[in-house]
Backbone as a ProteinNet text record, in pm:
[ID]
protein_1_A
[PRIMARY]
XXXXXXXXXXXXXXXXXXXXXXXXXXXXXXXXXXXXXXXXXXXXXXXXXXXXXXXXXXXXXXXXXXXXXXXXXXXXXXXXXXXXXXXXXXXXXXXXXXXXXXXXXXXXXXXXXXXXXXXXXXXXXXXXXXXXXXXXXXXXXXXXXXXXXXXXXXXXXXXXXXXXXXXXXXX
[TERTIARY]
985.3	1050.7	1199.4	1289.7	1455.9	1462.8	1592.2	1623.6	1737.9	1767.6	1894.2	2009	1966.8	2099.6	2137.4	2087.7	2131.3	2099.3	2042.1	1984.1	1991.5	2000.9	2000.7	1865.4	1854.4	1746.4	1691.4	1768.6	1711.4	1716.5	1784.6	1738.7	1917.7	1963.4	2096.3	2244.6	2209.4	2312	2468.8	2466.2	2613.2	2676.6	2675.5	2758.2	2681.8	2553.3	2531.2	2470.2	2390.7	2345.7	2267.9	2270.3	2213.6	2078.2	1966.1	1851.8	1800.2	1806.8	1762.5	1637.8	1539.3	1397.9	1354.1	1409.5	1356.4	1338.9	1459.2	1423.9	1344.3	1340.1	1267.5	1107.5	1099.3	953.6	903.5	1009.6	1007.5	956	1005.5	975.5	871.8	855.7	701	593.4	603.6	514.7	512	607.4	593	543.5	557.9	474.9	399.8	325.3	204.1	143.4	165.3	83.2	101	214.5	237.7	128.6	138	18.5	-151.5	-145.2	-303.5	-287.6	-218	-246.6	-308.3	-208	-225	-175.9	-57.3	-16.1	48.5	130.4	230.2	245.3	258.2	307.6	432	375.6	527.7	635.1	625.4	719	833	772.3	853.8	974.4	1036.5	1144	1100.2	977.2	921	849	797.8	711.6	844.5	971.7	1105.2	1130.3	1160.5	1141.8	1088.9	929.2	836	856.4	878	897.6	1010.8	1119.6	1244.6	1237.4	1204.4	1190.2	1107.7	976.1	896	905.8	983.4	1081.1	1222.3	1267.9	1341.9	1278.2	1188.4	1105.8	1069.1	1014.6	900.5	1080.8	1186.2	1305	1356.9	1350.6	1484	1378.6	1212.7	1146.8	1161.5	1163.4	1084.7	1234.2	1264.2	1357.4	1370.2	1262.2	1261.7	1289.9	1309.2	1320.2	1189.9	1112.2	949.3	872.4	875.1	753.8	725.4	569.7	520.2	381.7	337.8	162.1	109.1	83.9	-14	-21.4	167.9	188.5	154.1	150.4	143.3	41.3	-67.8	-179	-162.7	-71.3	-80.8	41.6	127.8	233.4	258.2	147.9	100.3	121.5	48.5	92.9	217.9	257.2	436.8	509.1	455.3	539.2	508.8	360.5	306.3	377.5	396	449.5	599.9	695.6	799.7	844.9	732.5	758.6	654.1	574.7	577.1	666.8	608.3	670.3	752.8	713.6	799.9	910.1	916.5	1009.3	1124.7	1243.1	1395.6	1434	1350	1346.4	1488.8	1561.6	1704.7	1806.1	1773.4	1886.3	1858.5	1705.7	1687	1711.5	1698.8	1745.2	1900	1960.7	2127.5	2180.1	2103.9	2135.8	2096.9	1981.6	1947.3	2026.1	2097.4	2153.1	2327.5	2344.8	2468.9	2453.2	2350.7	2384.2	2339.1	2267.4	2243.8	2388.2	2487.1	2616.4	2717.4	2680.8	2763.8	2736.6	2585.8	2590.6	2625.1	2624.8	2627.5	2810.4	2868.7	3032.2	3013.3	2983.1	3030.1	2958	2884	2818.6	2918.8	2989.6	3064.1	3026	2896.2	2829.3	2794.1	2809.3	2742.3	2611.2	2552.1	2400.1	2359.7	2248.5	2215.3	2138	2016.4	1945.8	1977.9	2127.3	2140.7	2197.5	2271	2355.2	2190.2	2137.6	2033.8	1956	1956.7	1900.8	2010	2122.6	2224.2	2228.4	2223.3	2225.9	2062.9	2000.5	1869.3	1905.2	1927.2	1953.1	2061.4	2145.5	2244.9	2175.9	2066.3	2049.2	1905.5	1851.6	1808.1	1868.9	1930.9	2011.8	2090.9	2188.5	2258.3	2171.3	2043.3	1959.8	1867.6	1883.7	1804.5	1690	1573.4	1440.7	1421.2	1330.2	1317.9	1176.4	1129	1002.8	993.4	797.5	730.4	845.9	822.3	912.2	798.8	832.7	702.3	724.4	867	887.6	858.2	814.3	805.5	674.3	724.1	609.7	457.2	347.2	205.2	218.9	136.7	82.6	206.1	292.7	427.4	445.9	326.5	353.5	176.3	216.6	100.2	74.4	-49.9	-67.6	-20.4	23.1	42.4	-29.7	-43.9	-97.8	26	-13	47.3	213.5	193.2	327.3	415.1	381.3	430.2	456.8	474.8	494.7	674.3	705.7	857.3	899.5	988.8	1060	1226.3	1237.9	1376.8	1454.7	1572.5	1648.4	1665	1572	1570.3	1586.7	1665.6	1702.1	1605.5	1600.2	1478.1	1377.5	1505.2	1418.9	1355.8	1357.8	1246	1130.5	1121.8	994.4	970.1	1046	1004.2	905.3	928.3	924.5	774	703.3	572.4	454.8	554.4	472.7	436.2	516.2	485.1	438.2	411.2	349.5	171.6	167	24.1	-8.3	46.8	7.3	16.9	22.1	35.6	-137.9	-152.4	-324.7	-364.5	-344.5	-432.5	-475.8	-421.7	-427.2	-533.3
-3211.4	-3264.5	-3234.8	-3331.6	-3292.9	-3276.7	-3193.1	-3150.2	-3096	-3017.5	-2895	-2971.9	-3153.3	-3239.7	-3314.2	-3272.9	-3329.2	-3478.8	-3572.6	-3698.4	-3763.4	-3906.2	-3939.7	-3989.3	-4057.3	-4129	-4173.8	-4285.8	-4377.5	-4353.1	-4233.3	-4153.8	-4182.1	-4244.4	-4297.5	-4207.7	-4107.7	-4060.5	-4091	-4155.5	-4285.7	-4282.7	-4104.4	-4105.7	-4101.8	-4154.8	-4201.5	-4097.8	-4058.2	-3999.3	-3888.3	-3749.2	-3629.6	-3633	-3617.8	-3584.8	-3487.5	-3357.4	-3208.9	-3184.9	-3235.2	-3223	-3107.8	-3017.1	-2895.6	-2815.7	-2779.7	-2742.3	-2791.3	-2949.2	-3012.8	-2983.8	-2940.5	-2916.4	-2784.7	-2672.9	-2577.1	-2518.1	-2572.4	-2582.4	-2674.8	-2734.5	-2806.7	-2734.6	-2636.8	-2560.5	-2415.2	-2387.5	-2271.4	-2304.6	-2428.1	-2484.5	-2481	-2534.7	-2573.5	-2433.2	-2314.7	-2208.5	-2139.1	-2145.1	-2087	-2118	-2289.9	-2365.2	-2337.2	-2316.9	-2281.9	-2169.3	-2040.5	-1899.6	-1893.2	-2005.9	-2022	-1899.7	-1837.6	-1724.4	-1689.8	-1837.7	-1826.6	-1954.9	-2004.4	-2170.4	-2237.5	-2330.7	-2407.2	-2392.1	-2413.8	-2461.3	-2283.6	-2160.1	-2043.3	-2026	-1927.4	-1887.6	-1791.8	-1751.9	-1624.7	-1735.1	-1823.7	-1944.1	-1974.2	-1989.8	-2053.6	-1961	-1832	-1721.6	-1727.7	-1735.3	-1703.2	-1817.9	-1966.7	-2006	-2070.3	-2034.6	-1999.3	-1868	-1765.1	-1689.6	-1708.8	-1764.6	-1814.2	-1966.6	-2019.9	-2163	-2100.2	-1954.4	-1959.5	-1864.3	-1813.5	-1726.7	-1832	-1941.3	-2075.4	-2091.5	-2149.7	-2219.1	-2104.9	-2019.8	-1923	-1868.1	-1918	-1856.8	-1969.9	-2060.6	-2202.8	-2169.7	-2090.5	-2010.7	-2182.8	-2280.7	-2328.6	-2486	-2521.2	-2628.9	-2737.1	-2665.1	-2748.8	-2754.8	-2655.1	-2650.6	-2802.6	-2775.4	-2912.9	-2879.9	-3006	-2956.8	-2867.9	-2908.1	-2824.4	-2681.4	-2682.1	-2513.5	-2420.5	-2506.7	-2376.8	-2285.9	-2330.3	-2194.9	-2071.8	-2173.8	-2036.5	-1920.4	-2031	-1916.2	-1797.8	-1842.9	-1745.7	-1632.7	-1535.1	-1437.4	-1347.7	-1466.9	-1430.8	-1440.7	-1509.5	-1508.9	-1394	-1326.7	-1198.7	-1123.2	-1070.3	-998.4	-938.3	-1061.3	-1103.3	-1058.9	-1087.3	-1092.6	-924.1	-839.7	-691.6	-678.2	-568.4	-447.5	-369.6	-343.3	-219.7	-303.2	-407.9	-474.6	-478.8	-497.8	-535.6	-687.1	-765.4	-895.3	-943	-886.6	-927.6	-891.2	-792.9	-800.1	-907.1	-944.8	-1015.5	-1157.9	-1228.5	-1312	-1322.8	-1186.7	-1242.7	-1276.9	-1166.4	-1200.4	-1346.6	-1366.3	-1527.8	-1622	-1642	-1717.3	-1707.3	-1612.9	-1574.6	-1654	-1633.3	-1663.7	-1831.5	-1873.8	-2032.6	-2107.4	-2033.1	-2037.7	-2053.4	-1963.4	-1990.1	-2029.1	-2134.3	-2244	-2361.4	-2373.9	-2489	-2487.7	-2406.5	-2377	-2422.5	-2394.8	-2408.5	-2537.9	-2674.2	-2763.4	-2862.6	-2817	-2917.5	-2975.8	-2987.2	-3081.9	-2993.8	-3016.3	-2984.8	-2999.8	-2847.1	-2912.9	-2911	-3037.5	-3006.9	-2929.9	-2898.4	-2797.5	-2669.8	-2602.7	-2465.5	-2462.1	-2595.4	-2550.5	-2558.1	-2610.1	-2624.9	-2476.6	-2401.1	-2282.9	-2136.4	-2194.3	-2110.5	-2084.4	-2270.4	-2233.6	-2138.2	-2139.8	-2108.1	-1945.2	-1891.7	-1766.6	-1701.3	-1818.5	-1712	-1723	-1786.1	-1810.7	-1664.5	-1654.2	-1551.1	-1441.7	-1398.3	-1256	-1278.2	-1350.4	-1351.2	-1357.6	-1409.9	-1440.2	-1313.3	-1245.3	-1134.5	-1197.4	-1144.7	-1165.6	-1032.1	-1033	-934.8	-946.2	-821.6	-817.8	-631.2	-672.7	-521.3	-412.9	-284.5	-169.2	-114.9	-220.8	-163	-40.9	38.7	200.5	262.6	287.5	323.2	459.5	564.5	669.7	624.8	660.1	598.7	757.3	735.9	865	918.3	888.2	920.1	904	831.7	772.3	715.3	656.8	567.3	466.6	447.1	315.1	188	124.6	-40.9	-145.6	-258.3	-332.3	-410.8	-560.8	-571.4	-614.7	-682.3	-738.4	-651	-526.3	-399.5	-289.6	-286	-189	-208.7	-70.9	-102.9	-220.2	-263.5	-366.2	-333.4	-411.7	-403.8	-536.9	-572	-669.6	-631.9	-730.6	-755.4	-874.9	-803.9	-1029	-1062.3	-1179.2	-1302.5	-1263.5	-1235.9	-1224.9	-1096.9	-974.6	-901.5	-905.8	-1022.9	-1064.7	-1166.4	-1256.6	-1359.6	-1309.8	-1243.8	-1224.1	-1130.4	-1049	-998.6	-1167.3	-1249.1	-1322.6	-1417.5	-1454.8	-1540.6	-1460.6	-1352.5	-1255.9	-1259.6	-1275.2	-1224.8	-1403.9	-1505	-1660.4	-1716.5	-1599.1	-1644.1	-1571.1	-1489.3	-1392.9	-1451	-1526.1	-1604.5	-1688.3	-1786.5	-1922.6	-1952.8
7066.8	6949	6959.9	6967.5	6970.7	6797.6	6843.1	6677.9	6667.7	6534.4	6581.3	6562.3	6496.3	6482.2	6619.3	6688.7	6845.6	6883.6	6755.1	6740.5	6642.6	6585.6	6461.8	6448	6339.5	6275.5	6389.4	6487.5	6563.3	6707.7	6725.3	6841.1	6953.1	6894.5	6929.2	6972.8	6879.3	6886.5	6891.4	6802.4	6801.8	6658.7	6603.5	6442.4	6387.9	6379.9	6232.8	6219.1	6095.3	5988.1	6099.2	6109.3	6169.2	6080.7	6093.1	6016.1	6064.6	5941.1	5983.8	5989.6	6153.7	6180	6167.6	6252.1	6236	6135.7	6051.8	5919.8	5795.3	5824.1	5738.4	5788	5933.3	5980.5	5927.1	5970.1	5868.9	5790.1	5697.4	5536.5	5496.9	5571.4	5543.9	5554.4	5719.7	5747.3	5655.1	5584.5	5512.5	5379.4	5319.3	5207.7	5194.2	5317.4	5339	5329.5	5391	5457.3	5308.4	5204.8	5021.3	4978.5	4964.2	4882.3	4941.2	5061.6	5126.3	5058.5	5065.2	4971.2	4823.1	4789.9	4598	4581.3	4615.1	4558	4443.8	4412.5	4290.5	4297.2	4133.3	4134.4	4197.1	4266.4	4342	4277.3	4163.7	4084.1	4056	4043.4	4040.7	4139.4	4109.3	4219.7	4340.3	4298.9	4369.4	4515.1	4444.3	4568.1	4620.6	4579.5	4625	4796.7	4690.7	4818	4928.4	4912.2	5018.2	5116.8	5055.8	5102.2	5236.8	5162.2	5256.4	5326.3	5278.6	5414.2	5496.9	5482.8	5598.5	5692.8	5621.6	5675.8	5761.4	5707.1	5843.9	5916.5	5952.4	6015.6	6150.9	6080.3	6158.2	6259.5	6146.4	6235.4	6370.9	6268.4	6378.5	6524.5	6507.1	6599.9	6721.4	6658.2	6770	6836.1	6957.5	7072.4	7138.4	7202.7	7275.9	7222.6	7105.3	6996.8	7052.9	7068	7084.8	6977	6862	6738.5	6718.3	6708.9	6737.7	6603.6	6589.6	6473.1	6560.5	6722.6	6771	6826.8	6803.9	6854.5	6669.8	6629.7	6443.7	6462.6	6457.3	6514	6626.3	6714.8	6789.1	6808.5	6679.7	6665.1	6507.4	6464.9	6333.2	6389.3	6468.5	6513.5	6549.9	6596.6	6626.3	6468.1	6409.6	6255.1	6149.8	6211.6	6142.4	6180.6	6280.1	6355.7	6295	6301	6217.7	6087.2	6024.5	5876.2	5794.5	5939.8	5890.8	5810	5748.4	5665.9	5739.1	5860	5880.1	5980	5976.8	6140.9	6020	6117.4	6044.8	6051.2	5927.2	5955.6	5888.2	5833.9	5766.3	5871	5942.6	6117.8	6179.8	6192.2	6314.4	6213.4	6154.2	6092.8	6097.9	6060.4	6074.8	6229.2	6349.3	6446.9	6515.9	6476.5	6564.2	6483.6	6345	6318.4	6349.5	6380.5	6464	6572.6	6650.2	6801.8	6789.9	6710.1	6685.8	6665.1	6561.2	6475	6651.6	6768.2	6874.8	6926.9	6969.2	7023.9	6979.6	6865.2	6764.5	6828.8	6795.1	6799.1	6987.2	7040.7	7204.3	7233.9	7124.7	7189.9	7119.6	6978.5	6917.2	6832.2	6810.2	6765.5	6610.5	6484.8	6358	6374	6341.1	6338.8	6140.9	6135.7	5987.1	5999.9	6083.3	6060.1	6009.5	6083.4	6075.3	5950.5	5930.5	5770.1	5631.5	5652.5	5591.2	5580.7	5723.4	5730.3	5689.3	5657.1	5626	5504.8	5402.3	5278.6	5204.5	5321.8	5262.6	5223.2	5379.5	5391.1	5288.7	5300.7	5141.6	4988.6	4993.2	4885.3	4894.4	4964.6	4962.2	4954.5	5035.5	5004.6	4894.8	4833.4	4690.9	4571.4	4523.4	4464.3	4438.3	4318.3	4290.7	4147.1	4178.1	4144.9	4101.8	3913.3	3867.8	3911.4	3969.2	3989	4008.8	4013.4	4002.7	4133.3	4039.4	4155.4	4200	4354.4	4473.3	4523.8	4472.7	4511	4383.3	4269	4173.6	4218.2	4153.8	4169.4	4121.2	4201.5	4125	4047.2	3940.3	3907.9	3821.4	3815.8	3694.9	3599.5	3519.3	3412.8	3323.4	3244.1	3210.3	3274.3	3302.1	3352.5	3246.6	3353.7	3303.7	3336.7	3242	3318.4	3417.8	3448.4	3598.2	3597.2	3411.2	3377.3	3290.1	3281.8	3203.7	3271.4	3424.1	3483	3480.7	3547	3602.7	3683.3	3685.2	3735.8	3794.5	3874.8	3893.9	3951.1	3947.7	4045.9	4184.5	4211.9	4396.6	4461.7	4611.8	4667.1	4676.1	4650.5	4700.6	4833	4918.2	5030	5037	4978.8	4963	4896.9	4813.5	4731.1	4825.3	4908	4937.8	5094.6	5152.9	5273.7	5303.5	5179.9	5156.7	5139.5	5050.4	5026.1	5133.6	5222.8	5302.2	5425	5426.2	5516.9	5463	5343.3	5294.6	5326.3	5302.9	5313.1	5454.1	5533.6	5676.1	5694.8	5642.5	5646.4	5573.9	5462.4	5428.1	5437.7	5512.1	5639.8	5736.8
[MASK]
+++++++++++++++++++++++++++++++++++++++++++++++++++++++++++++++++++++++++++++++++++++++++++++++++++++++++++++++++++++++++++++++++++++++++++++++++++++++++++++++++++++++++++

């Protein structure tokens, strides 16, 4: 599959209109794998999350710009992997879009994909989501139920990035 902007609509490459495949593949595939979970309604900011962090998880992985329908299964693993708890998925995210940012710069060419995957990424890290405090002491307090516990403001992409981890196991 060419992508990455390196083609137009009609395969021409002659100006016209860039159509962002890859990211639009993306984000299809991270929809898709939200909505198979049923974790949270499409329509929230929290599904917004999961979804963009696992749309640039899918983008910033496909190394070889091949993601295809028939590679998705067998790259779940590599996206688990990824999107752990304990891995540093907000380094490795800034670094592969760095080094995407200096090929894009040394080919000349604007890609829509990456700006597409750029605005995603700032919108995750600038974007704070009040949700449950997954550091909160157990045992400190009274129990709550689930919408009465502590809370706090957190980026997107730390709510977003559990969720599309648990909708990749749930797949």
């Amino acid at each position: 599959m060419l992508h990455r902007g390196h083609e137009s609509t009609d395969g021409t490459g002659g100006g016209e209109l860039a159509v962002p495949m890859a990211w639009l593949y993306a984000e299809y595939i991270a929809d898709e794998l939200l909505r198979t979970g049923d974790l949270m309604p499409p329509t929230s900011f929290e599904f917004r999350a999961g979804r963009d962090a696992l749309a640039l998880t899918v983008f910033l992985s496909d190394t070889d710009g091949e993601l295809s329908g028939i590679r998705v299964i067998s790259q779940l693993e590599t996206w688990l992997s990824l999107t752990a708890y304990d891995q540093p998925w907000q380094e490795w995210v800034r670094a592969r879009m760095a080094e995407l940012a200096g090929e894009e710069a040394g080919s000349g060419t604007p890609s829509p994909d990456l700006a597409l995957a750029a605005e995603a990424w700032r919108w995750l890290e600038e974007t704070e989501l009040l949700a449950p405090d997954l550091d909160a002491v157990p045992g400190g307090g009274a129990v709550f139920g689930e919408d009465e516990g502590p809370k706090v403001w957190t980026p997107a992409w730390r709510l977003g990035l559990p969720l599309g981890h648990l909708a990749i196991h749930l797949f």
